[in-house]
C-alpha positions in Angstrom: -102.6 -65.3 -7.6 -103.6 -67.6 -10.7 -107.0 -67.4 -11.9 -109.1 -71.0 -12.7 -110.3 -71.6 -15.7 -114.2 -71.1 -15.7 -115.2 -75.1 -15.6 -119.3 -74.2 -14.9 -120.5 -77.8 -17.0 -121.0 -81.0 -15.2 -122.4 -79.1 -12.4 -119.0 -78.3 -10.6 -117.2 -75.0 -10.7 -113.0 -74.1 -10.4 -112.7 -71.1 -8.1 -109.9 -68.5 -7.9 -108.4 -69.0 -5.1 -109.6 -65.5 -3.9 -113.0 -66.4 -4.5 -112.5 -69.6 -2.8 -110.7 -68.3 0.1 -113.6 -65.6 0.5 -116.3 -68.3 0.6 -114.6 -70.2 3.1 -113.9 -67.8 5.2 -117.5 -66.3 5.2 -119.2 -69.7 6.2 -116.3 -70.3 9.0 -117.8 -66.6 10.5 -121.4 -68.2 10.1 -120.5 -71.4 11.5 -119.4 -69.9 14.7 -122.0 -67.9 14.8 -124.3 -70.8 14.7 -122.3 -72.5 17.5 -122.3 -69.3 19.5 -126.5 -69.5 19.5 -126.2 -73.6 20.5 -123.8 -72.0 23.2 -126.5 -69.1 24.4 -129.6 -71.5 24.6 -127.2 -74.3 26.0 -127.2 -71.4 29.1 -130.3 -70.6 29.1 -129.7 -67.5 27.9 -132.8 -64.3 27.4 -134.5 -65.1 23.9 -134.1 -62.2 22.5 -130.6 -62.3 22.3 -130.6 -65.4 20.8 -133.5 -63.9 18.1 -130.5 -60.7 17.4 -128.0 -63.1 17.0 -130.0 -65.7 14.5 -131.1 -62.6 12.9 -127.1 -61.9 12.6 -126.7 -65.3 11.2 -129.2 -65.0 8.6 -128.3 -61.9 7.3 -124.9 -63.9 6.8 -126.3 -66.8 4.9 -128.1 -63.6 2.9 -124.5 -61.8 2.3 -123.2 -65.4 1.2 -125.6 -66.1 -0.8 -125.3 -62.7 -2.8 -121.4 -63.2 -2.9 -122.1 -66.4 -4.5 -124.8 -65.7 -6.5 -123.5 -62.5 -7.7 -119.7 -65.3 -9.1 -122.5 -67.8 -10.6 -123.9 -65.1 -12.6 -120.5 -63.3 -14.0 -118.8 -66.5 -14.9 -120.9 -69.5 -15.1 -124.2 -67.7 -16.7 -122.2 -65.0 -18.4 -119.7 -68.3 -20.3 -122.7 -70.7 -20.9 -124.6 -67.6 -22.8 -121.5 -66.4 -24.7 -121.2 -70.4 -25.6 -124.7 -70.1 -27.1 -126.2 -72.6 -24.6 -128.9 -70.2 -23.7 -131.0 -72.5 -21.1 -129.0 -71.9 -18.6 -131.4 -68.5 -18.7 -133.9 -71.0 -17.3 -131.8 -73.1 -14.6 -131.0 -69.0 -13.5 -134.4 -68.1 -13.0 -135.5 -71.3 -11.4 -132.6 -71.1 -8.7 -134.0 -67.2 -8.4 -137.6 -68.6 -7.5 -136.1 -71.1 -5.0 -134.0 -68.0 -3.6 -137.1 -66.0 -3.4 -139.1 -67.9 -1.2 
């Protein structure tokens, strides 16, 4: 497997194709899950099982978001600090707050 080179300026990002791949294949999962709930209320079906299984999705999006959060911050906030560009301290935090809410 080649590793990307780290591109984290301009606002777009080269992936290994591990990461990538892993990414994917996580919002694929959610994505059927999502269609699975449009399928259960399409049927009419009991509302607490559709609560359990939007509950399952967002704990998903939650697992995603920590995957990707957890890449932004070894390579992209990790390279622009070592670079000396330390503002991206503040675009970190203010994605953090966003996350938060």
């Amino acid at each position: 497997m080649e590793e990307k080179e780290c591109c984290c300026t301009g606002k777009t990002k080269a992936r290994t194709e591990e990461e990538y791949r892993s990414l994917i294949h996580r919002l694929s999962r959610i994505e059927g899950q999502v269609r699975g709930i449009r399928a259960m209320v399409e049927k009419g079906a009991y509302c607490t099982d559709i609560l359990i299984q939007s509950a399952a999705v967002s704990a998903a999006l939650s697992a995603f978001d920590r995957e990707l959060l957890g890449n932004h911050i070894r390579t992209c906030v990790a390279d622009e600090i070592r670079a000396g560009h330390d503002e991206v301290i503040d675009e970190l935090m203010d994605t953090l707050q966003k996350l938060m809410k």
